[in-house]
N, CA, C and O atoms as CSV, one atom per row, in Angstrom:
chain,resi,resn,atom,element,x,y,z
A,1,UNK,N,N,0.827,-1.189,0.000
A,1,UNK,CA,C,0.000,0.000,0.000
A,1,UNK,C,C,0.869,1.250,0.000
A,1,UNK,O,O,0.478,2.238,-0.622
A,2,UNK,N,N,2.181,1.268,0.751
A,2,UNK,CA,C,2.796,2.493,0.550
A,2,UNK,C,C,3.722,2.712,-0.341
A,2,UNK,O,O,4.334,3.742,-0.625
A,3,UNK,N,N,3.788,1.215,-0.927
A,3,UNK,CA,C,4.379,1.728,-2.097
A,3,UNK,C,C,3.772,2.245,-3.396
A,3,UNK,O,O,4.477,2.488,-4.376
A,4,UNK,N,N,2.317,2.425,-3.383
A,4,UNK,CA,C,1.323,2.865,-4.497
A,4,UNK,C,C,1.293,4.355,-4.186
A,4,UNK,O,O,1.253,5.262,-5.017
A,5,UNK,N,N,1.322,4.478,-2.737
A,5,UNK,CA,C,1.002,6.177,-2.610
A,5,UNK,C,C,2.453,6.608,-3.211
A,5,UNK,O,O,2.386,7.392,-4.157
A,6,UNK,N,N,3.600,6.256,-2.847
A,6,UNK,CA,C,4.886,6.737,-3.259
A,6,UNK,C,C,4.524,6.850,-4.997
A,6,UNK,O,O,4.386,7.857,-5.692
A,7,UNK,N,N,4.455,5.646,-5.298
A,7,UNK,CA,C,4.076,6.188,-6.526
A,7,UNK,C,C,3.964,6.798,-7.441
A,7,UNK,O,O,4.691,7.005,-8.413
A,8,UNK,N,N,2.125,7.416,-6.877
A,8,UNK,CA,C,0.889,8.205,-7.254
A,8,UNK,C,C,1.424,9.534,-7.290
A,8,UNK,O,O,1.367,10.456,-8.103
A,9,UNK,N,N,2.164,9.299,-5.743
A,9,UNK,CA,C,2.693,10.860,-5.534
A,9,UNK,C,C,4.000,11.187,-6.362
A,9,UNK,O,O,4.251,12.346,-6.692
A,10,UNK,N,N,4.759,10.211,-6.660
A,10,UNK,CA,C,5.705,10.682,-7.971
A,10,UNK,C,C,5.049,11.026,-8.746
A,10,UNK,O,O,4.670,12.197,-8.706
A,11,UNK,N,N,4.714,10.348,-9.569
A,11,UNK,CA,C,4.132,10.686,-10.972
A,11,UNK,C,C,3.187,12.109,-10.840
A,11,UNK,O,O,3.005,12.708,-11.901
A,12,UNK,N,N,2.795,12.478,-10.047
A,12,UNK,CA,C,1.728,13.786,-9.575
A,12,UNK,C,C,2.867,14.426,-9.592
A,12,UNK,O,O,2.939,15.018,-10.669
A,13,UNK,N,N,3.690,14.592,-9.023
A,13,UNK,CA,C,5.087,15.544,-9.079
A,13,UNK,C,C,5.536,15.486,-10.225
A,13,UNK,O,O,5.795,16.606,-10.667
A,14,UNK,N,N,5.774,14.541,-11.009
A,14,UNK,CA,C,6.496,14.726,-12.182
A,14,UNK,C,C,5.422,15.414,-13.281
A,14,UNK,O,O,5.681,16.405,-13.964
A,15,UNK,N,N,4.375,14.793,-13.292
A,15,UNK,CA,C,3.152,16.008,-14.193
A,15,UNK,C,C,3.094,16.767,-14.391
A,15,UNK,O,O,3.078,17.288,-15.506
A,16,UNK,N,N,2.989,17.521,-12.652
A,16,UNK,CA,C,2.860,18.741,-12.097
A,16,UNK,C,C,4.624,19.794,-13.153
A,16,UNK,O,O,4.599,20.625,-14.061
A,17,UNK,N,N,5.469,19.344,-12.618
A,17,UNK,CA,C,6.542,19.664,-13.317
A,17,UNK,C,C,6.769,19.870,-14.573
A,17,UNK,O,O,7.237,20.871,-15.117
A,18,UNK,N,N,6.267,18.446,-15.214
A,18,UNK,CA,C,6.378,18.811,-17.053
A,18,UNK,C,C,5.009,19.590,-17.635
A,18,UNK,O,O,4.952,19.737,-18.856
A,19,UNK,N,N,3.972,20.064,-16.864
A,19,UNK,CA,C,2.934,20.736,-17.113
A,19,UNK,C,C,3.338,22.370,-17.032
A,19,UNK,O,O,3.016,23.316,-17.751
A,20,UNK,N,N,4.177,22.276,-15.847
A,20,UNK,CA,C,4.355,23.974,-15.754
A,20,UNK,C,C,5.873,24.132,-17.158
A,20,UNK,O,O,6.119,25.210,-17.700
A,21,UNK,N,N,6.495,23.098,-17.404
A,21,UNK,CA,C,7.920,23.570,-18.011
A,21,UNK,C,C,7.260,23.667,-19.240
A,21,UNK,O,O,7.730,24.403,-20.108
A,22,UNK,N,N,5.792,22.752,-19.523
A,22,UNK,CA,C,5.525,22.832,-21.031
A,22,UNK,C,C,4.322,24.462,-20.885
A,22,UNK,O,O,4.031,25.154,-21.860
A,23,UNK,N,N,3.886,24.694,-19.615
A,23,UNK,CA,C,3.307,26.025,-19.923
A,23,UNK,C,C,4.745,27.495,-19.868
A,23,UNK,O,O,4.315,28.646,-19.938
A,24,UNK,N,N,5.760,27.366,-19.791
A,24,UNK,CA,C,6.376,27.566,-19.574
A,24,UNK,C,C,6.970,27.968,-21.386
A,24,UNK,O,O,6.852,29.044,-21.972
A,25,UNK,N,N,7.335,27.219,-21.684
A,25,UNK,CA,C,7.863,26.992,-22.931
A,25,UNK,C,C,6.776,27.424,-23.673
A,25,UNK,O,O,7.072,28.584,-23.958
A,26,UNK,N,N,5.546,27.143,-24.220
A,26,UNK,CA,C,4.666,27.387,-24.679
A,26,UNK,C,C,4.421,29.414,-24.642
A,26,UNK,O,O,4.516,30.091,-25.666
A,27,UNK,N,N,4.194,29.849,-23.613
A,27,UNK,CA,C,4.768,31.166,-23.041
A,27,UNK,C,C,5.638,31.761,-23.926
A,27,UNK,O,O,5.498,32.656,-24.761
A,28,UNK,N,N,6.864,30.864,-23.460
A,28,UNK,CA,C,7.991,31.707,-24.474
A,28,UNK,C,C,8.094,31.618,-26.061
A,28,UNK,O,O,8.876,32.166,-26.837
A,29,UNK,N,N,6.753,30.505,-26.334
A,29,UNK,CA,C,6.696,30.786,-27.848
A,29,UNK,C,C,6.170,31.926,-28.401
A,29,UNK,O,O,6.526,32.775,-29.218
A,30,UNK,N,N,4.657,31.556,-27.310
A,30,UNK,CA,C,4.019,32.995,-27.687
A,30,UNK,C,C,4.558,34.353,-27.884
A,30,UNK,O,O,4.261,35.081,-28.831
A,31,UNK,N,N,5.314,34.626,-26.993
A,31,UNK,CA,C,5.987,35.963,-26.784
A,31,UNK,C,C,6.787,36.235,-28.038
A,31,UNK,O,O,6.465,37.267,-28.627
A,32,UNK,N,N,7.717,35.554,-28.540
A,32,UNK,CA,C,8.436,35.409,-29.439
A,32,UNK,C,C,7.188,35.837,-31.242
A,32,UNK,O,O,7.067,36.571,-32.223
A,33,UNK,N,N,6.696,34.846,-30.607
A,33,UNK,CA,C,6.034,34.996,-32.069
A,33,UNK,C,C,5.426,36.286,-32.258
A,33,UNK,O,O,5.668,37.045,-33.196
A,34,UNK,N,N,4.373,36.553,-31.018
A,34,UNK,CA,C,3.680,38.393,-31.102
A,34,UNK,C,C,5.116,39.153,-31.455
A,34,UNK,O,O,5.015,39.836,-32.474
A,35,UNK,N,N,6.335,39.182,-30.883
A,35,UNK,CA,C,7.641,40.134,-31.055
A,35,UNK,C,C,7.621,40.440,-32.635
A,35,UNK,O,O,7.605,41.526,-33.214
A,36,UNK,N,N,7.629,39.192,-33.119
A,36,UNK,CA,C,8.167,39.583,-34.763
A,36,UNK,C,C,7.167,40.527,-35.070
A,36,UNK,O,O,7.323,41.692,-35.434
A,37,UNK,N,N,5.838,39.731,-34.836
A,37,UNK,CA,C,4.338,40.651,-35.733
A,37,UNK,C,C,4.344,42.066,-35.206
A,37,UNK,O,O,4.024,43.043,-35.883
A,38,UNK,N,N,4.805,42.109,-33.712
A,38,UNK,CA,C,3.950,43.690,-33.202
A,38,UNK,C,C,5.609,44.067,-33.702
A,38,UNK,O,O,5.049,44.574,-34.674
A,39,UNK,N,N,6.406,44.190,-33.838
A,39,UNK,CA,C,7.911,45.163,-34.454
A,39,UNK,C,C,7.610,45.000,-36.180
A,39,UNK,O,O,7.835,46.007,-36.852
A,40,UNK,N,N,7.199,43.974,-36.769
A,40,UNK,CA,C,6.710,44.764,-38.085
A,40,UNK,C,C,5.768,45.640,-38.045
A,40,UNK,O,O,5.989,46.745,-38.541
A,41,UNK,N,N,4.698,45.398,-37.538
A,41,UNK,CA,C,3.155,46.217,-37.619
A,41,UNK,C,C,3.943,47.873,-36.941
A,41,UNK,O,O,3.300,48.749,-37.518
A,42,UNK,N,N,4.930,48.519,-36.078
A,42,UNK,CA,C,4.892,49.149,-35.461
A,42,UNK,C,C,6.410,49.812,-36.516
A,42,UNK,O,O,6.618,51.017,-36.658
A,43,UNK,N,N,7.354,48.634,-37.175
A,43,UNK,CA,C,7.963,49.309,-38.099
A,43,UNK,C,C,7.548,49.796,-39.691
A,43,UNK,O,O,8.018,50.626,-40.470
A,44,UNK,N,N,6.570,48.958,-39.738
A,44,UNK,CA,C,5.721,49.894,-40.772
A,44,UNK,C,C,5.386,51.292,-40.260
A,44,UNK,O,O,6.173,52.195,-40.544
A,45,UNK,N,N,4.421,51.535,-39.615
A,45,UNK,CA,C,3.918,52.445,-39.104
A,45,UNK,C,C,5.149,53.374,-38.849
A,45,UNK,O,O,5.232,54.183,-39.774
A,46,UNK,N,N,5.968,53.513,-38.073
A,46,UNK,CA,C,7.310,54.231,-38.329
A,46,UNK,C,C,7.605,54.738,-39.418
A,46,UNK,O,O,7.578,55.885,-39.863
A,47,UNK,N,N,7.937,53.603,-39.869
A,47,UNK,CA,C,8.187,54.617,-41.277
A,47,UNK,C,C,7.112,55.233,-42.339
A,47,UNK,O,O,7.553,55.706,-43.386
A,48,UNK,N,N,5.485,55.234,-42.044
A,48,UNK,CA,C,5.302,55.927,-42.904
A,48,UNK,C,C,5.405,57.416,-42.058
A,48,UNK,O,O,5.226,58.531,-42.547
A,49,UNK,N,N,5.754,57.083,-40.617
A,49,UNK,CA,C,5.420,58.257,-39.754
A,49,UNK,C,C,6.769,59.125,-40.216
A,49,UNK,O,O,6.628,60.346,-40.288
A,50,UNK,N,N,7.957,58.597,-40.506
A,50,UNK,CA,C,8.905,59.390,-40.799
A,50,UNK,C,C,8.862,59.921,-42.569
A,50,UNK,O,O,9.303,61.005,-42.950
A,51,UNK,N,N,8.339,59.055,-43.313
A,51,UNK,CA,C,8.092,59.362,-44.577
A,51,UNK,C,C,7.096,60.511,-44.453
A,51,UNK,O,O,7.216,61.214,-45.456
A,52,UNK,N,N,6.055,61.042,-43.537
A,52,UNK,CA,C,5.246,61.947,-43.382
A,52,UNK,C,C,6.289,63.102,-43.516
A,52,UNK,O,O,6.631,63.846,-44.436
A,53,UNK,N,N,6.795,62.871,-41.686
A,53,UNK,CA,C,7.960,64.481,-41.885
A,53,UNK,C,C,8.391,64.372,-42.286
A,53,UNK,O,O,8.873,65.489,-42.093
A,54,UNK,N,N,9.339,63.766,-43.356
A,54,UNK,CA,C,10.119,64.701,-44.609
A,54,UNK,C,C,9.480,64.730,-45.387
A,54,UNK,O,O,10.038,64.861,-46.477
A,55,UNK,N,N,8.361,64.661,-45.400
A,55,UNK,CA,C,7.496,65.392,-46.294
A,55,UNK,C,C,6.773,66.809,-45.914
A,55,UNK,O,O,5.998,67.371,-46.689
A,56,UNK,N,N,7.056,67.219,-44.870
A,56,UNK,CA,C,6.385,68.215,-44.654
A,56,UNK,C,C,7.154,69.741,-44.303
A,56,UNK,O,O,7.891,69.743,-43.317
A,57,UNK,N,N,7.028,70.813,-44.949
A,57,UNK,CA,C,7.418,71.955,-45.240
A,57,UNK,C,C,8.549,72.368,-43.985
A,57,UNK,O,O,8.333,71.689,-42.982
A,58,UNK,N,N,9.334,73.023,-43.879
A,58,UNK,CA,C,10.480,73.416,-43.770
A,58,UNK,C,C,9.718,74.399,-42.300
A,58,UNK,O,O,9.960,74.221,-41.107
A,59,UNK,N,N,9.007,75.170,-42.769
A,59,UNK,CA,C,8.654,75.966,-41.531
A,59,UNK,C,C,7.695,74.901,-40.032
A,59,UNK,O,O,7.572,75.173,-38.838
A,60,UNK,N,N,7.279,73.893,-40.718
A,60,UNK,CA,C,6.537,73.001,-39.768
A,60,UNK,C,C,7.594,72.035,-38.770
A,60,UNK,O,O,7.169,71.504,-37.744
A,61,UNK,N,N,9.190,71.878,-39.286
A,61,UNK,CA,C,10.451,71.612,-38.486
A,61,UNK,C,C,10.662,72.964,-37.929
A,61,UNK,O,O,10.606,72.861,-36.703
A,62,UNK,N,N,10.877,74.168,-38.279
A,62,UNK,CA,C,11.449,75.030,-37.424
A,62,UNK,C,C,10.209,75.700,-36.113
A,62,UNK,O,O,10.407,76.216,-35.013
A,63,UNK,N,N,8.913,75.379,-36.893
A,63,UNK,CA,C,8.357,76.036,-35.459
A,63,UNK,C,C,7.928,74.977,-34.247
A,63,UNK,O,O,7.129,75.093,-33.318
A,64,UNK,N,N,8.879,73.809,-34.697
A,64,UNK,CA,C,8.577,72.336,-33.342
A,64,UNK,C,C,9.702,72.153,-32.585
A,64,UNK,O,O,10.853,72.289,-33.000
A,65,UNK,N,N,9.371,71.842,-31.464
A,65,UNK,CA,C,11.038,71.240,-30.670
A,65,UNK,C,C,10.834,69.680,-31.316
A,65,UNK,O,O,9.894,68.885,-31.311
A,66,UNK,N,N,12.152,69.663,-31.850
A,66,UNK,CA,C,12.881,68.617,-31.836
A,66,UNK,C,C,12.514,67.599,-30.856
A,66,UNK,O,O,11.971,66.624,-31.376
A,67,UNK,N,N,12.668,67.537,-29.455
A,67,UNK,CA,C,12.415,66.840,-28.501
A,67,UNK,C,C,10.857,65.900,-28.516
A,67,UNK,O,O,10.537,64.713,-28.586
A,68,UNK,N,N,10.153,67.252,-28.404
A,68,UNK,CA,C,8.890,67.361,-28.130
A,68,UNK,C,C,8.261,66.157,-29.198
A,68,UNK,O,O,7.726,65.092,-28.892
A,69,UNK,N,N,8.478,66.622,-30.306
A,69,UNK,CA,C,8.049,65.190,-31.761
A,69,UNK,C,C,8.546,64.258,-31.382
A,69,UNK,O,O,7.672,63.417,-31.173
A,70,UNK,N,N,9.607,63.854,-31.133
A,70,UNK,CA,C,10.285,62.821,-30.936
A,70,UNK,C,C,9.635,61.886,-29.787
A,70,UNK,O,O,9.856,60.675,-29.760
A,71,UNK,N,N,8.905,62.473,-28.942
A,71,UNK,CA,C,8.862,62.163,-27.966
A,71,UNK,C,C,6.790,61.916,-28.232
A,71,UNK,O,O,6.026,61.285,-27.500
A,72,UNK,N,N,6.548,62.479,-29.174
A,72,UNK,CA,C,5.406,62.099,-29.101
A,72,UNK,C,C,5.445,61.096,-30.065
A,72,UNK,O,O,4.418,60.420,-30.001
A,73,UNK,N,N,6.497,60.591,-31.250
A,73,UNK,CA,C,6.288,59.835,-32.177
A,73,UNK,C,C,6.759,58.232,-30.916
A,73,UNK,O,O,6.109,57.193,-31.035
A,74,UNK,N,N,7.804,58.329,-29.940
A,74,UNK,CA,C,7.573,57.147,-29.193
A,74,UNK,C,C,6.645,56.881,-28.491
A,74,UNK,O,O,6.612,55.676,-28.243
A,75,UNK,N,N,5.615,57.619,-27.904
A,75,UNK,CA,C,4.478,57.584,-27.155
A,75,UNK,C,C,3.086,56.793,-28.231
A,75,UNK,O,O,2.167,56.025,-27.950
A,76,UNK,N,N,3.517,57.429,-29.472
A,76,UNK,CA,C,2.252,56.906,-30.618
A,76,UNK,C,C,3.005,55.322,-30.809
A,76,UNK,O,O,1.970,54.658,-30.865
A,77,UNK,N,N,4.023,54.399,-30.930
A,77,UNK,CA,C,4.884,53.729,-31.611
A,77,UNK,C,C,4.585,52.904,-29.970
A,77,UNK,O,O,4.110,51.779,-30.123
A,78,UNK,N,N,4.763,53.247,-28.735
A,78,UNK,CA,C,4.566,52.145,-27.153
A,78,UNK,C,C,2.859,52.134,-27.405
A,78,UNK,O,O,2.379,51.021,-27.189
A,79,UNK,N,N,1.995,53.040,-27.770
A,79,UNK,CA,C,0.504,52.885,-27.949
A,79,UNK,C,C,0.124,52.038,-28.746
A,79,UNK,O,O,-0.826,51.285,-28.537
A,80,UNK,N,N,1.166,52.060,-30.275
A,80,UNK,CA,C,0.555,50.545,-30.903
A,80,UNK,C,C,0.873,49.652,-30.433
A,80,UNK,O,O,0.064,48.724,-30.431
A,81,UNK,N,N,2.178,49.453,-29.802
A,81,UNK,CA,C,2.585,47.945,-29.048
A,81,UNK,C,C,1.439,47.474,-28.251
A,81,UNK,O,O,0.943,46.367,-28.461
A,82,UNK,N,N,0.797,48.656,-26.917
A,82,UNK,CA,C,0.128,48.368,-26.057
A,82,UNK,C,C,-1.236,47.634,-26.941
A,82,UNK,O,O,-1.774,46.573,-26.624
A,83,UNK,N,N,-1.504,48.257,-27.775
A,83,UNK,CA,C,-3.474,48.174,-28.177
A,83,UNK,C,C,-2.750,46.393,-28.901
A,83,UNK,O,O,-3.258,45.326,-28.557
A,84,UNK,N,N,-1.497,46.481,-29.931
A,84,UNK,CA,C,-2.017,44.691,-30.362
A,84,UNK,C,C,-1.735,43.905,-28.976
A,84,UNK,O,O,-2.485,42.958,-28.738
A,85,UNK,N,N,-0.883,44.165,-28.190
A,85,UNK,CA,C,-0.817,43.337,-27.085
A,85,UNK,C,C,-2.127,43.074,-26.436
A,85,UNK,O,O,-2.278,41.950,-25.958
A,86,UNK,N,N,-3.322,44.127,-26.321
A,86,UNK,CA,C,-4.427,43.896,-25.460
A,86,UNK,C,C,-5.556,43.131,-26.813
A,86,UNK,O,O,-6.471,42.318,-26.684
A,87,UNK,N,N,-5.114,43.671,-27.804
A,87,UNK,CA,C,-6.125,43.002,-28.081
A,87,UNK,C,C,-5.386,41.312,-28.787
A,87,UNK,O,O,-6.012,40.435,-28.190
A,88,UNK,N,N,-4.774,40.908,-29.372
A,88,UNK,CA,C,-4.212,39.703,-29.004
A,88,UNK,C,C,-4.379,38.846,-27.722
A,88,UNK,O,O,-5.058,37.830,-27.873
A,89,UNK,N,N,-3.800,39.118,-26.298
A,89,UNK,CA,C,-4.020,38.419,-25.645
A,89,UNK,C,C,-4.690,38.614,-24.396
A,89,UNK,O,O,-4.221,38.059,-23.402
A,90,UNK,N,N,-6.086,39.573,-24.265
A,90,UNK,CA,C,-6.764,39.459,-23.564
A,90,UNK,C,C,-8.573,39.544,-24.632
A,90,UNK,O,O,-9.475,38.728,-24.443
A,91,UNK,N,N,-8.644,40.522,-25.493
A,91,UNK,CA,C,-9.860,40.881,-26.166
A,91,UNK,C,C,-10.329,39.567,-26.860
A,91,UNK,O,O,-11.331,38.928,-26.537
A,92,UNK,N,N,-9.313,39.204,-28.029
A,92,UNK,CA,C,-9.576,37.911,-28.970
A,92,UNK,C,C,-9.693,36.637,-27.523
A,92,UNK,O,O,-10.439,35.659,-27.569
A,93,UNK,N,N,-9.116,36.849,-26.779
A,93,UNK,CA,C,-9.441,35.517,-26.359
A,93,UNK,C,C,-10.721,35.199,-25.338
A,93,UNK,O,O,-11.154,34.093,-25.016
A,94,UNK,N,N,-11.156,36.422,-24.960
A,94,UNK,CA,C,-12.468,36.718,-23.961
A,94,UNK,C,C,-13.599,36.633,-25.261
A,94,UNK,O,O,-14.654,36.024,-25.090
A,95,UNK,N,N,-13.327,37.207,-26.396
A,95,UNK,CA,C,-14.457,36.899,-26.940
A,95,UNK,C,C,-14.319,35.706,-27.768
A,95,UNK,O,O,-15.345,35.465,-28.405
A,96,UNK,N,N,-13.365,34.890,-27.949
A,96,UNK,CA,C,-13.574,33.357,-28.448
A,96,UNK,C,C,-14.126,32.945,-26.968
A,96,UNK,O,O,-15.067,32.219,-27.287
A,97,UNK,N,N,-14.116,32.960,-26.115
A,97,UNK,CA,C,-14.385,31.870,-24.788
A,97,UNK,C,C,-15.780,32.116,-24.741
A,97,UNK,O,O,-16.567,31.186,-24.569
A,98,UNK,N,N,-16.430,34.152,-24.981
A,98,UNK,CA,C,-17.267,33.967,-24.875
A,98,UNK,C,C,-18.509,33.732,-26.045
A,98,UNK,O,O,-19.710,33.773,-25.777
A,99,UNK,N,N,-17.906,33.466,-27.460
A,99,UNK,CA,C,-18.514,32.894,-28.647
A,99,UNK,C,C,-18.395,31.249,-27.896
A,99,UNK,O,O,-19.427,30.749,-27.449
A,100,UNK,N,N,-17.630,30.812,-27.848
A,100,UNK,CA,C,-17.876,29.316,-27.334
A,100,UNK,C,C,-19.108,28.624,-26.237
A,100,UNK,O,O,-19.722,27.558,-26.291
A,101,UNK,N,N,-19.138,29.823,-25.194
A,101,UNK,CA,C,-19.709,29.726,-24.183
A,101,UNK,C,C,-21.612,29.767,-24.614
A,101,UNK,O,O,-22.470,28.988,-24.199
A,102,UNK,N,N,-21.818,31.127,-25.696
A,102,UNK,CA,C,-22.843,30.959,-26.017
A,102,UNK,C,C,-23.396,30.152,-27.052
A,102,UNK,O,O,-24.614,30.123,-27.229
């Protein structure tokens, strides 16, 4: 008899273990894979954002700080990261669970 609980209770430990290393791994696929998509989707967008200003008139650089653009073109460029991140892995997946559910 105690050698069944020894066992039970291995194999429950070892599960337990290759369940978290494979959620684990699985994790680090995900991450990887959104990286490539959200740095294209956000280097597109870059550059048409820089293809904009040099396109735009000579007096519209001198009456801006330097800083100031710069600083709003990284704020627009962390905003697209943020919105595919939320909607990737919280929006799409609340509403597949809740298309499933109904």
């Amino acid at each position: 008899m105690g050698g069944t609980a020894v066992t039970i209770a291995g194999s429950m430990i070892l599960a337990y273990g290759a369940t978290r290393i494979g959620a684990t791994v699985f994790q680090e696929l995900r991450n990887a894979i959104f990286a490539t998509v959200a740095q294209k989707a956000i280097r597109k967008v870059a550059c048409n954002v820089f293809d904009h200003l040099l396109r735009l008139d000579l007096s519209f650089h001198l009456s801006k700080q330097t800083g100031g653009l710069t600083r709003a073109i990284d704020r627009g460029t962390k905003g697209i990261s943020f919105l595919l991140t939320s909607m990737l892995f919280h929006i799409l997946p609340i509403g597949l669970e809740i298309s499933m559910v109904c």
